[in-house]
VOGU-3710 file (C-alpha; in Angstrom, 3 decimals, decimal comma):
1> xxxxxxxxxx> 0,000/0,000/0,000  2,593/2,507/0,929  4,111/1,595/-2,356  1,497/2,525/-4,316  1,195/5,808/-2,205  4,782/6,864/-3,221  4,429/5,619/-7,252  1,331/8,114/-6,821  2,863/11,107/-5,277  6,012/10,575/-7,664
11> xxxxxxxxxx> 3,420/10,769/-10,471  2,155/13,450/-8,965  5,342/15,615/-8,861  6,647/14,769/-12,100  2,851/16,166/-13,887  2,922/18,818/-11,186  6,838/19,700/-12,250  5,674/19,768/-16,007  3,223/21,894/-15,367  5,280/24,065/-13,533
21> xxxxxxxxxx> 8,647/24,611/-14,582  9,474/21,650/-17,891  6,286/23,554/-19,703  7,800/27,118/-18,961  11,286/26,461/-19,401  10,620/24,697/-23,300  7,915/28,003/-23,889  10,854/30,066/-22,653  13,553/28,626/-25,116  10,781/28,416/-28,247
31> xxxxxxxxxx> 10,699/32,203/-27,630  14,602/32,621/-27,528  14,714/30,606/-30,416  11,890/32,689/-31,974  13,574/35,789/-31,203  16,968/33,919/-32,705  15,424/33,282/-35,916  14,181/36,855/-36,396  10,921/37,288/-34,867  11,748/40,386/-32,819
41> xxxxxxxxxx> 7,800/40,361/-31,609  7,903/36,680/-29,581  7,282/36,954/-26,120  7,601/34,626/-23,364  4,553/33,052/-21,275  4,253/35,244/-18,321  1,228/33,660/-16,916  3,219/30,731/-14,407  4,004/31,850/-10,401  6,965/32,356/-8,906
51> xxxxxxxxxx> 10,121/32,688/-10,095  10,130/31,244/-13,622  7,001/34,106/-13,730  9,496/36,900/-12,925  11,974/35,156/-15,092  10,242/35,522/-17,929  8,977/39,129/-17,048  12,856/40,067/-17,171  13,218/38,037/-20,241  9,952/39,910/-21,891
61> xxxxxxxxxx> 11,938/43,293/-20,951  15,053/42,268/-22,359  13,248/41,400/-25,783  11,480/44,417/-25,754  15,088/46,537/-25,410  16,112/43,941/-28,800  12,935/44,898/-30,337  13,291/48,566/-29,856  17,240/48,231/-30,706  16,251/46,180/-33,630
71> xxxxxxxxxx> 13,730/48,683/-34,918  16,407/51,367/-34,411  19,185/49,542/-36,371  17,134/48,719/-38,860  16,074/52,531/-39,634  19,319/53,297/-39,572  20,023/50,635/-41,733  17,176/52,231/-44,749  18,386/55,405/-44,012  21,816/54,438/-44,808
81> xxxxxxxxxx> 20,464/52,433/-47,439  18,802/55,938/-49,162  22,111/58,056/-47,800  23,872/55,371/-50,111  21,466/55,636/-53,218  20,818/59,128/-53,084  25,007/59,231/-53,172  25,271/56,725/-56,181  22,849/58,586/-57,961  24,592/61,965/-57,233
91> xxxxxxxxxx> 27,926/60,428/-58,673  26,315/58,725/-61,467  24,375/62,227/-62,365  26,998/64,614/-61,341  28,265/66,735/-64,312  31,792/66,425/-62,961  33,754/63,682/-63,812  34,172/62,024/-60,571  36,862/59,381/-59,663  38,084/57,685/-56,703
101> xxxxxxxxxx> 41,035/55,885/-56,758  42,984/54,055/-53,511  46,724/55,282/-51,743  48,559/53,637/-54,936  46,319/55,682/-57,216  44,692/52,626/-58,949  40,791/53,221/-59,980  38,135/52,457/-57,633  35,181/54,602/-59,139  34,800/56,287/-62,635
111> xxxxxxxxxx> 31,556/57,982/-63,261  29,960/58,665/-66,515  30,521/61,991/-66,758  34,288/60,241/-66,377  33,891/58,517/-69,484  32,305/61,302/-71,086  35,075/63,525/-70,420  37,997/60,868/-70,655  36,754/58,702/-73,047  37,668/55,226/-70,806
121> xxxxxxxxxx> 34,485/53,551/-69,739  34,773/52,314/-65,893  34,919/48,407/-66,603  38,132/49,417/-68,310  39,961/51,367/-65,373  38,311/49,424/-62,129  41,933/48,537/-60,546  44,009/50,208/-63,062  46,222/53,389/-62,509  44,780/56,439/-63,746
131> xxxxxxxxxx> 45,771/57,062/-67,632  44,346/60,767/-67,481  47,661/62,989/-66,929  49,786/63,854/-69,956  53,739/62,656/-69,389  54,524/66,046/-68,782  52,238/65,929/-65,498  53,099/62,879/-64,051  54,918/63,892/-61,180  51,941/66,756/-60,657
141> xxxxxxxxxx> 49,866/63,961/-60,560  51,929/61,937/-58,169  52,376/64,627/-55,852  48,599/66,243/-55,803  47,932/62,257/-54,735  50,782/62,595/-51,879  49,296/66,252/-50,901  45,661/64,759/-50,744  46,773/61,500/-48,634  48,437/63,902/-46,119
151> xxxxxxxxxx> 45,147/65,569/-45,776  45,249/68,109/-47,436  42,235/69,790/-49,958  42,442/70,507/-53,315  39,810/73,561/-54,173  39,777/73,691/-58,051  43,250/73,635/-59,081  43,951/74,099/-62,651  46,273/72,285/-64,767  45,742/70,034/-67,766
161> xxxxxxxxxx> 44,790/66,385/-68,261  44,327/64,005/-71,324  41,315/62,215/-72,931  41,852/58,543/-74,546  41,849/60,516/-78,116  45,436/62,371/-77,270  43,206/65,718/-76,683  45,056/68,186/-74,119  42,171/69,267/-71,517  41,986/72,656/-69,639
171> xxxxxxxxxx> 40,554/71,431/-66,344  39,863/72,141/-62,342  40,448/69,543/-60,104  38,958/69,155/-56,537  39,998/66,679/-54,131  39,146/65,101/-50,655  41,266/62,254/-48,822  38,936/58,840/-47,319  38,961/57,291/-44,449  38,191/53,804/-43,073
181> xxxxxxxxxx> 37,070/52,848/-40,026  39,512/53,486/-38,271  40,439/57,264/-39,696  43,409/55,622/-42,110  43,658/57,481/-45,226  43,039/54,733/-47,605  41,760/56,397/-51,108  40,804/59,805/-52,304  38,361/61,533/-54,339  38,467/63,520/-56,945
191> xxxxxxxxxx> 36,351/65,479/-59,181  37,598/67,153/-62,641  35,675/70,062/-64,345  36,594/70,663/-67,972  37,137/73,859/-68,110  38,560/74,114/-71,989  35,879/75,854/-73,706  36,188/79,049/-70,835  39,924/78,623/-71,330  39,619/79,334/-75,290
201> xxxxxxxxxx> 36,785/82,238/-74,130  39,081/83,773/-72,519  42,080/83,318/-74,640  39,904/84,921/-77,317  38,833/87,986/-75,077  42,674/88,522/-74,409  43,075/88,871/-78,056  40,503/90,781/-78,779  41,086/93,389/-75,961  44,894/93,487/-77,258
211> xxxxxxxxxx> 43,809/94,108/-80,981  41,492/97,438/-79,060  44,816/98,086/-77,474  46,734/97,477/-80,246  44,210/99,885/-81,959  44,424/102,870/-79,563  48,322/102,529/-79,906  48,222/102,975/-83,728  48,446/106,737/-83,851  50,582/107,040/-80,832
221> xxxxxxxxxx> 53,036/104,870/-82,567  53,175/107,114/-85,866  52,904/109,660/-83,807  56,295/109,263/-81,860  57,819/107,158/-85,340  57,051/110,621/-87,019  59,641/112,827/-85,141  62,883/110,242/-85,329  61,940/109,861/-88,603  62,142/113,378/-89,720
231> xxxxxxxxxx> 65,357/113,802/-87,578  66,702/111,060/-89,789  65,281/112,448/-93,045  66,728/115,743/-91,907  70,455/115,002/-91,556  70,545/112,940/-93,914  69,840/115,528/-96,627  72,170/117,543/-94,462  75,138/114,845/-94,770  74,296/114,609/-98,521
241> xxxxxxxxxx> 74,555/118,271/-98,968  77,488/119,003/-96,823  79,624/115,188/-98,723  78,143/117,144/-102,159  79,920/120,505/-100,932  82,924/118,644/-100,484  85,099/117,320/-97,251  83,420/117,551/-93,877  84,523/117,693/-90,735  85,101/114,762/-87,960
251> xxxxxxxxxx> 83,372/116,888/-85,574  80,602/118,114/-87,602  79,973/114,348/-89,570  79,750/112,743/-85,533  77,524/115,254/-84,755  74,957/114,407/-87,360  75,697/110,432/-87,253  75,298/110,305/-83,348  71,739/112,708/-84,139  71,007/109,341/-86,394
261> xxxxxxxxxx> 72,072/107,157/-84,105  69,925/108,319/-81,381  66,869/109,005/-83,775  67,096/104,749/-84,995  67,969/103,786/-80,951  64,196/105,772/-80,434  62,588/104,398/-83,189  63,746/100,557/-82,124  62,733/101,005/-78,655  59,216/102,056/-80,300
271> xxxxxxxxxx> 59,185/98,893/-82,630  60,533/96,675/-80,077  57,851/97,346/-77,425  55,114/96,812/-80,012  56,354/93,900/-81,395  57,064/92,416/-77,554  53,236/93,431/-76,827  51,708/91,717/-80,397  53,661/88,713/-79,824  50,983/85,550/-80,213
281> xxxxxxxxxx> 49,285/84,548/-76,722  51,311/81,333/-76,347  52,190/81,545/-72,546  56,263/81,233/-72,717  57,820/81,894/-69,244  61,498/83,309/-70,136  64,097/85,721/-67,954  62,058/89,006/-68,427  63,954/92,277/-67,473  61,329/94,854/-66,220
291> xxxxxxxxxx> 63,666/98,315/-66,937  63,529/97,162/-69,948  59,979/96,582/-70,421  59,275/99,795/-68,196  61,884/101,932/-70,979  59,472/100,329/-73,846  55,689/101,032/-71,783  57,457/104,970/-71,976  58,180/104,864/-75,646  54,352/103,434/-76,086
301> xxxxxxxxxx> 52,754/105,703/-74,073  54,484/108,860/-75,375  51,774/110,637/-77,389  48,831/109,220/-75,126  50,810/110,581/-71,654  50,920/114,484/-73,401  47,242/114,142/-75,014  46,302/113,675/-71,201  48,275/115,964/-69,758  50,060/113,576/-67,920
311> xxxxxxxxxx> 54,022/113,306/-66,944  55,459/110,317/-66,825  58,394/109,479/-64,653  60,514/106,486/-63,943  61,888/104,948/-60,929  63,176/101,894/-62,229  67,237/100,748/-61,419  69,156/99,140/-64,513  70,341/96,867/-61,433  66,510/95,064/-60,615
321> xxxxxxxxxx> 66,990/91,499/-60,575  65,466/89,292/-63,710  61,584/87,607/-63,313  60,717/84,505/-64,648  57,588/85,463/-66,929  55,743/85,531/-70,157  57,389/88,980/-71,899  54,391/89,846/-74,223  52,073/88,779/-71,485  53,849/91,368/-69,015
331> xxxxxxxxxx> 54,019/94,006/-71,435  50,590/93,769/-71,969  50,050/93,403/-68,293  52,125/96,989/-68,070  50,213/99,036/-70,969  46,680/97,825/-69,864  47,476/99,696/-66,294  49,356/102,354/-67,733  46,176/103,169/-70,014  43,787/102,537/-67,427
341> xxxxxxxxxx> 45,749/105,224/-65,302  46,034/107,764/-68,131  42,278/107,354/-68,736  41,532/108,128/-65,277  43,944/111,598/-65,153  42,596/112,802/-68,568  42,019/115,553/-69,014  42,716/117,324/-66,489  46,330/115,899/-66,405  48,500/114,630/-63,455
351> xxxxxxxxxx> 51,640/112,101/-62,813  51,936/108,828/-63,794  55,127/106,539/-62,495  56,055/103,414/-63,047  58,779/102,272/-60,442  60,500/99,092/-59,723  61,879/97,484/-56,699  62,955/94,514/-54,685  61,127/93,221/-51,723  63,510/91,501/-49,302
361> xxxxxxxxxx> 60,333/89,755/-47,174  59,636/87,607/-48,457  62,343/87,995/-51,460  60,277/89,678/-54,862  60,604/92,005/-57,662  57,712/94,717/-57,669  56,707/96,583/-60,820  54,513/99,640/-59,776  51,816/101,811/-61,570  50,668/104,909/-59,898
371> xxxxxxxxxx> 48,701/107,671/-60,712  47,664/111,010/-59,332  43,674/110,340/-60,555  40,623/110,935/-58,474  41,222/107,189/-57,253  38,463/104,427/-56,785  36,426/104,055/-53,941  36,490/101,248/-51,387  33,099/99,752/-53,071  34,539/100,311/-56,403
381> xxxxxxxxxx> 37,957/98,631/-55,397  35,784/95,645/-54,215  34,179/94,870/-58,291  37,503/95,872/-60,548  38,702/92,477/-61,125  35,499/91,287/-62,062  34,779/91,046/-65,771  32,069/93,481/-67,056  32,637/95,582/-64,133  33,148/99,367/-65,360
391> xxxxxxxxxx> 32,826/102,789/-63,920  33,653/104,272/-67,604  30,502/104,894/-70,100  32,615/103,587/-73,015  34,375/100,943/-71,054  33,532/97,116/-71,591  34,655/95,964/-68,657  37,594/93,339/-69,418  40,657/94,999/-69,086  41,376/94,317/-65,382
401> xxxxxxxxxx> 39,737/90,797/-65,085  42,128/90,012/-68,241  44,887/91,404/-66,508  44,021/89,205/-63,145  43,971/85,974/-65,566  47,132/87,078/-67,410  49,074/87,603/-63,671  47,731/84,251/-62,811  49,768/82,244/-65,817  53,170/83,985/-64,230
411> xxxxxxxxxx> 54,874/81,836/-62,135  53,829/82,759/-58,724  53,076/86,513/-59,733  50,618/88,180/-57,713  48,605/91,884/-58,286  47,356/94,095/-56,212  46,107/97,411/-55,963  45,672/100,544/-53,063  43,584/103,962/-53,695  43,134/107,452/-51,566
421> xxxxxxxxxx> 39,889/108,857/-53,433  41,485/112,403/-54,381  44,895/111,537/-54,787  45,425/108,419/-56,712  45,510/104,546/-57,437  48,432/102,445/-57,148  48,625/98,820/-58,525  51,522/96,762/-56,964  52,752/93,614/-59,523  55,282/91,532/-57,763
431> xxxxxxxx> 57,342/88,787/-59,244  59,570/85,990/-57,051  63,081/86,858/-57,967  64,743/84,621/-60,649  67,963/83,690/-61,216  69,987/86,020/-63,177  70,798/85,404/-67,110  73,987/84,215/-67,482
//
């Protein structure tokens, strides 16, 4: 009997154990699993007593902070999703040509306005080193890549680059250094603007304002080619009449040849300065002696100096230290300032002077403009360099943006200008010093 009794009660346990913790414990791991598999919304049975009640309470919480973690990641998750679309389709619409390439400068993206510009089509470049720069550029290339891996920005830069076809690009590059996860610079972007057709735009307003120039200079020219000439025509019929008349003197025959002399010296410094200034726009960087092209900008401006009313002095040493620049492009640098100045001192008349000097801080060669005109005012001074910009009524507006673009292909040449409103304008152009011509 008592054996019966215990088989019962042992029964009794085990159903009463099933019920009350093996039933709740497998509930407890189908929800874990649940939750395991995905299914972020199982919950566990909170309905049994006692501990395994409050266990699963704290394992209801704890599924709730996954849920509401999960939900969060996985917003973040379609947001970055969107971030990452919305980017592709930015670099796959973007009108620049857009590349990114890693720290060995092999390709890693190539847009199509990349292939449009280039002419390589991305399946073509994925992995390969970039064919874009000409051989001249190489090393430009290879150090704007060391530059941007260092950190450091490129903000539209302009230089040239090549298309498959062997055409010569005028372009603006922009550049930003990546980062992995861990900060390591480990690629860089770039982004390339063609910028040829505003190149050529501009090449073709420089010409055009030089032939105006070029113009306005005509009768100055024959103007100050008139008086050597006649000095010339007139000893030389003196020298023919005096040889006809028989023997002449030493003194008297030097007299007249050093008159000639003098009178062809003039009229070459005339010719030279023109033909320096209507030189073709090829930018060619040579040693460039500024009292030289100072002496010249005199001869030029001769006639249009006394039809002003204007004196013109010069303060420039024979000593002044050689620049490395474009000769036709600082002449024309030189008479576009000089003009402006006499414009702005007509007619009432005043001083212009051209000076030139060395800077020892940082070491430079300074070729200076000044005038004694009714200067420009501090809002004026603010618009000059931009083109279309002009206080005159007959003006067009070009000469001083086309003189900021022509300072800009001198080797680290610089402009820049001062003005007193009553007594005058001032326009600085400073050169690093080069070495001197052997």
């Amino acid at each position: 009997m008592l054996a019966v009794v215990a088989t019962a009660a042992l029964l009794a346990a085990r159903l009463v154990a099933r019920a009350l913790i093996i039933r709740p414990v497998d509930a407890l791991l189908e929800t874990t699993q649940a939750i395991a598999a995905g299914n972020f919304a199982a919950r566990a049975d909170t309905r049994p007593r006692g501990e395994l009640g409050r266990l699963a309470g704290a394992f209801n919480r704890m599924a709730n902070t996954v849920q509401t973690r999960q939900n969060q990641l996985d917003a973040s998750i379609e947001t970055l999703r969107q971030t990452n679309e919305k980017l592709r389709s930015l670099v796959r619409d973007a009108p620049l040509a857009i590349v990114v390439v890693d720290a060995a400068g092999r390709v890693q993206l190539w847009n199509p306005a990349a292939e449009a510009m280039f002419g390589w089509s991305e399946h073509e470049l994925i992995g390969q080193a970039s064919p874009i720069a000409p051989a001249d550029r190489r090393d430009e290339l290879d150090a704007n890549r060391a530059r941007s891996l260092k950190g450091e920005v490129l903000r539209g830069e302009e230089t040239v680059r090549q298309a498959r076809d062997g055409r010569l690009l005028d372009v603006r590059v922009f550049s930003a250094a990546l980062h992995d996860a861990g900060g390591r610079v480990n690629g860089i972007l770039l982004a390339y603007e063609d910028i040829t057709a505003r190149k050529r735009a501009e090449g073709a307003l420089v010409r055009s304002e030089k032939l105006a120039d070029l113009g306005r200079l005509a009768a100055g020219v024959a103007h100050e080619l008139r008086n050597p000439l006649t000095v010339v025509d007139a000893r030389a019929q003196l020298l023919k009449r005096l040889t006809d008349a028989g023997p002449v003197s030493s003194d008297r025959l030097e007299t007249n040849v050093d008159s000639l002399v003098e009178a062809a010296e003039r009229m070459r410094r005339i010719v030279h300065g023109l033909s320096t200034y209507g030189k073709p726009q090829r930018v060619d960087p040579t040693l460039v002696s500024l009292p030289e092209l100072l002496t010249a900008l005199t001869e030029l401006i001769a006639y249009a100096a006394r039809n002003a009313n204007v004196k013109v002095v010069r303060h420039v040493p024979d000593s002044l230290p050689h620049v490395l620049a474009d000769r036709s492009q600082v002449m024309q640098i030189l008479l576009n300032l000089a003009n402006n100045a006499l414009e702005a001192m007509a007619p009432a008349g005043g001083m212009l002077t051209l000076a030139g000097y060395v800077e020892d801080e940082p070491p430079t060669i300074v070729a200076e403009i000044a005038d004694t005109g009714p200067g420009i005012s501090p809002e004026q001074l603010e618009g000059i360099w931009t083109a279309f910009y002009t206080t005159k009524a007959e003006g067009t507006g070009l000469g001083l943006s086309i003189v900021r673009a022509l300072v800009a292909e001198q080797p680290g040449a610089t402009i820049s200008v001062r003005s007193t409103i009553g007594r005058g304008t001032v326009f600085s152009l400073t050169f690093p010093q080069a070495a001197s011509p052997s």
